[in-house]
Structure formats: structure tokens, C-alpha cells
C-alpha positions as CSV (number, residue, x, y, z in Angstrom):
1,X,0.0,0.0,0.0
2,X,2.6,2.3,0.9
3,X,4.7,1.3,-2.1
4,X,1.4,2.3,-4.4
5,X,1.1,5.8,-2.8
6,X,4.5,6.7,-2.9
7,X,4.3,5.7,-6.9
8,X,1.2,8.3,-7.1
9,X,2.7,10.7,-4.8
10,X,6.2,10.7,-7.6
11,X,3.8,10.5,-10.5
12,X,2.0,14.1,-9.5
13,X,5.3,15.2,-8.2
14,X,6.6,15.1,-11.8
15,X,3.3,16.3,-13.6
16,X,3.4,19.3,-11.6
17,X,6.9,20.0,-12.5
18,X,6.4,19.2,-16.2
19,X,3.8,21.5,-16.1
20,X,6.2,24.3,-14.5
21,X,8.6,23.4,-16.9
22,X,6.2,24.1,-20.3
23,X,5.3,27.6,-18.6
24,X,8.5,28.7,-17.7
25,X,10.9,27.5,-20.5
26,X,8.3,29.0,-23.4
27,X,9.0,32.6,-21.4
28,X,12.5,32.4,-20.1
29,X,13.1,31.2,-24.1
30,X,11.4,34.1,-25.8
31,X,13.1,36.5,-23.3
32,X,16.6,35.2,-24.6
33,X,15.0,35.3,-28.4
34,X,14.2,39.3,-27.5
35,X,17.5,39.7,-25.6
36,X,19.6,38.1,-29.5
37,X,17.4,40.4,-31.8
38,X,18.3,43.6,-29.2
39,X,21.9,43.0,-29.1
40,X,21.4,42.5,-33.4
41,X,19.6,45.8,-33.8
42,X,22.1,48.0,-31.4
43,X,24.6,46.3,-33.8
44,X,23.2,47.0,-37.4
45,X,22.4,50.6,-35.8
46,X,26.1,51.4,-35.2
47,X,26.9,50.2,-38.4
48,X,24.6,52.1,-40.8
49,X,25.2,55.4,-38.2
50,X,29.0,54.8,-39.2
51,X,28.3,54.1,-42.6
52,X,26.5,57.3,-43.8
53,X,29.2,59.0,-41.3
54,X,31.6,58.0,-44.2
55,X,29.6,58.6,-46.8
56,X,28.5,62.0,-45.7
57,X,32.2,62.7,-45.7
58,X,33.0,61.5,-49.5
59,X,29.5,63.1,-51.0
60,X,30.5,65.6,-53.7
61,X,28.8,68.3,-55.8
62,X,28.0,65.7,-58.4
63,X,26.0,63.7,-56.5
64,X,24.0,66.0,-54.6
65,X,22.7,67.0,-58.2
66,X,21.8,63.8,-59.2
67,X,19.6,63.8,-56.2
68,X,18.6,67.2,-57.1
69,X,17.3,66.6,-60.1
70,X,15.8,63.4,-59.6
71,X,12.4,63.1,-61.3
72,X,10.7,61.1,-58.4
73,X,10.8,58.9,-55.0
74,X,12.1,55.9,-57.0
75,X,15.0,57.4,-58.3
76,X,16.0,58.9,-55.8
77,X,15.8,55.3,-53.9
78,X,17.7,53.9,-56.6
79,X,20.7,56.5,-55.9
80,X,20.6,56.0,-52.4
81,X,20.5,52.3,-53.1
82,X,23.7,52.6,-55.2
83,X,25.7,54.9,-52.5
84,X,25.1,52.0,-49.8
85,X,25.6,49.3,-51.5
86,X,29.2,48.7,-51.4
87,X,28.7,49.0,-47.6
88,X,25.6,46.8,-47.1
89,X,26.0,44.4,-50.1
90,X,22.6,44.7,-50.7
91,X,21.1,42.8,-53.9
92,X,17.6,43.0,-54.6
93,X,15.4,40.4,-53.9
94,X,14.3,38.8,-56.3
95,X,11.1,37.1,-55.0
96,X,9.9,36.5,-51.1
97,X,8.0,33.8,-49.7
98,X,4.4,34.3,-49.7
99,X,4.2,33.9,-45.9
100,X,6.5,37.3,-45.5
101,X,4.3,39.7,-44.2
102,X,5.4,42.4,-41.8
103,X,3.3,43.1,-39.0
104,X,3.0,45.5,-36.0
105,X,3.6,44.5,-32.2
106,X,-0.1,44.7,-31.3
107,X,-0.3,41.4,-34.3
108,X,-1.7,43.4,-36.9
109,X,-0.6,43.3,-40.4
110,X,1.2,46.8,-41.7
111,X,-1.3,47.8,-44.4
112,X,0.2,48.7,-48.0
113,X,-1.0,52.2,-47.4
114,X,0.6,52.3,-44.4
115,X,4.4,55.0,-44.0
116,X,5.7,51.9,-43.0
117,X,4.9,49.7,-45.5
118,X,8.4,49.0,-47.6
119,X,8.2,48.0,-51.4
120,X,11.7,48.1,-52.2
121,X,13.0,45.5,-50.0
122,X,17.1,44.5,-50.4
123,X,18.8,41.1,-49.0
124,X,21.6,41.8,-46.8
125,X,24.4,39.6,-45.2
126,X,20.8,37.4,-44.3
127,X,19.0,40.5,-43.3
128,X,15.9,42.1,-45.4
129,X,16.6,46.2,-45.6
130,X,14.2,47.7,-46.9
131,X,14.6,52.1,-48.6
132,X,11.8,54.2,-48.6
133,X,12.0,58.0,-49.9
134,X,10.3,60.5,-47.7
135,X,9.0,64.5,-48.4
136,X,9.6,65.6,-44.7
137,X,11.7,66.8,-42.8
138,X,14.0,63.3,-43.2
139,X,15.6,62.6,-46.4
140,X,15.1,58.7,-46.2
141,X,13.8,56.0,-44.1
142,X,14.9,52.6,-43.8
143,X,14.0,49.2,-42.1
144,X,16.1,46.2,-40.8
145,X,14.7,42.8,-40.3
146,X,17.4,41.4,-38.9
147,X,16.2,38.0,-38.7
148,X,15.7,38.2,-42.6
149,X,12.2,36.0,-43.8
150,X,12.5,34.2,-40.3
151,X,9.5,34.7,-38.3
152,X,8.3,36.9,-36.4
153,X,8.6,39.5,-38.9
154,X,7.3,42.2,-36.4
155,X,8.4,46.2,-35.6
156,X,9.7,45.7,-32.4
157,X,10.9,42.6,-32.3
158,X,13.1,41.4,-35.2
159,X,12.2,44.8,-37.7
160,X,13.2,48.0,-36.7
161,X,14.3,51.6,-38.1
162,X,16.0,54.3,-39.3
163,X,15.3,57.8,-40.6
164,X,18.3,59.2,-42.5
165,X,18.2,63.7,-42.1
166,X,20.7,65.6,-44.4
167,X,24.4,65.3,-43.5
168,X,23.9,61.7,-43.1
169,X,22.4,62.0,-39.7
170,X,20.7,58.7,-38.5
171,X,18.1,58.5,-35.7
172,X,16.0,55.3,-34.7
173,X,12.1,55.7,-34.9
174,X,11.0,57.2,-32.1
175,X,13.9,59.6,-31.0
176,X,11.9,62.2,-30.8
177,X,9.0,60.3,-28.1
178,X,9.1,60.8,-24.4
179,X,9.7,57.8,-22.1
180,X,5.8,57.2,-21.4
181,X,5.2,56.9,-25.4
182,X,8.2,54.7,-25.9
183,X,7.0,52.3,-23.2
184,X,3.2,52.3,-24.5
185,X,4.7,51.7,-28.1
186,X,6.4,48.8,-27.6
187,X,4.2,47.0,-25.7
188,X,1.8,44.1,-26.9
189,X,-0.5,46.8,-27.2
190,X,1.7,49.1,-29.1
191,X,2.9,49.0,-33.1
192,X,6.5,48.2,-32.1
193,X,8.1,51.3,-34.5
194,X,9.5,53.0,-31.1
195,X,11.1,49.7,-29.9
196,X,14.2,51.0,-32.4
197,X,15.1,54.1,-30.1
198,X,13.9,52.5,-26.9
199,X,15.7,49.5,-26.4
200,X,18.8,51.4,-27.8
201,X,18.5,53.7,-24.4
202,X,17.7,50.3,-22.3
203,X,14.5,50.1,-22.1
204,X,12.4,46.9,-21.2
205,X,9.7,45.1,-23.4
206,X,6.3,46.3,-21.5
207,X,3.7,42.9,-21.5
């Protein structure tokens, strides 16, 4: 008898561990996931901040016209395109897998009429970049997913950004947002596009 109940008494003893086990390792798992495409992102920032440092320092007259007297958004993409490319080896891509879709934080889809939609998309050293002409006050914008067609595919956790300002100034999205709006942004309940300057000044994912 005692023999029985000490064989029950083991067999809930591990059920209730397994059961600790697939909470806990799902979570402690996607933590370390977070903490890989972080330390990714703070490195791809420093890299494209030194790189338009350099090539802010080698632009001449000649091709400052060329952007000047570029017809439209596309052509200017395409000269951009041409200045980083020796940098980035970026090579277009040439067709992506149906499933690649790029969503927000909150889980919806970014819409195709969305600013943050990206046609031109470039393969990168495994990475997707994508280059997106603006008429504001920032010359450029571009996006990183850093874990390329791998899921999630989501602003704020494996895609973030960049606006490019004249002089080759880069600054993450959000750079501009107080600490409240960066939190609320890259939350669940957020879109994720503020993640790119928040987590470069430490900040935490918000559940």
C-alpha cells in the first residue's frame, strides 16, 4: 500500500513539474529570443550610423545633383540604393515567400497604405533592408529585419528603423518620443516602430 502511494505521490510530483517546466521555459526562451534580436539591432544601428558618417564625408557636388534633379521617390531610392551598397552588399530580392508579411507588435498586419509599408525590400548579409523616400523633414527611411524571412517579422521585435536627415544624420524611430510613449509603443499593445530608439537607451519590453 505504501509502495502504491509513494508511486502516485512521484507521479503528481513530476506532472506538476512538467507543467512548471512548459510555462517557464516557453517565457525564459522568448526572453533570450528578444535579448539576441536587441543586441542585433544595437549592432546593425552602429553600423549604418558609421556608414552614412563615411559617406556624408565622400558626397561631392555631383552627387548631390543627381539627387537634385531626380524626377521622383524611385530614383532617388535607386541612388541612395547605389551609395550603400558597397557598404551593405545589398542585392535585390528577387522574389519572397508568400508567408512574408510584416506586422506590428499589437499582431496586426502593416497595411500597403501604411508609411511603414516598404516596397523596395534588399537582401543583406541574411538581413531584409528595406529604402523608402520621404517629403519631410527626413531625407530617407529605412528598415532592418534582422532576422531576414524568419518569423516573427514584427516592428519591435526582429524589424526596426531608421530615418536618415541631411548630412547623413541617422536616428531610430522614435527619438523624438518621451519615455511614457516609448513604453506604451512597444508594448503588446503598441505597433513596435519606437522599440528602435527604446531599447537602444535600455529600455524593457512592457507585457
Amino acid at each position: 500500500m505504501k509502495k502504491h502511494f509513494w508511486k502516485l505521490e512521484y507521479s503528481i510530483t513530476l506532472f506538476v513539474l512538467l507543467g512548471f517546466l512548459m510555462m517557464f521555459v516557453p517565457v525564459r526562451f522568448e526572453n533570450y529570443l528578444q535579448a539576441r534580436f536587441i543586441t542585433k539591432w544595437n549592432d546593425r544601428y552602429e553600423k549604418a550610423e558609421y556608414m552614412f558618417n563615411v559617406i556624408n564625408a565622400q558626397v561631392d557636388d555631383e552627387i548631390l545633383k543627381s539627387f537634385a534633379n531626380a524626377k521622383n521617390a524611385q530614383e532617388r531610392e535607386k541612388l541612395l540604393t547605389q551609395l550603400i551598397k558597397p557598404y551593405m552588399r545589398l542585392h535585390q530580392t528577387e522574389r519572397l515567400p508568400r508567408r512574408y508579411r510584416t506586422r506590428f507588435l499589437n499582431g496586426s498586419k502593416v497595411p500597403k497604405n501604411s508609411e511603414f509599408y516598404f516596397n523596395d525590400l534588399y537582401f543583406s548579409d541574411m538581413q531584409i533592408v528595406g529604402i523608402k523616400d520621404l517629403q519631410g523633414k527626413a531625407l530617407f527611411m529605412m528598415m532592418f529585419d534582422i532576422n531576414g524571412v524568419l518569423l516573427p517579422n514584427t516592428w519591435g521585435r526582429d524589424i526596426f528603423g531608421i530615418y536618415i536627415y541631411d548630412g547623413g544624420i541617422v536616428e531610430p524611430f522614435g527619438y523624438s518620443e518621451n519615455m511614457e510613449n516609448l513604453a506604451n509603443d512597444c508594448s503588446k499593445k503598441g505597433l513596435g516602430l519606437f522599440c528602435s530608439y527604446y531599447y537602444r537607451i535600455g529600455g524593457e519590453f512592457r507585457d
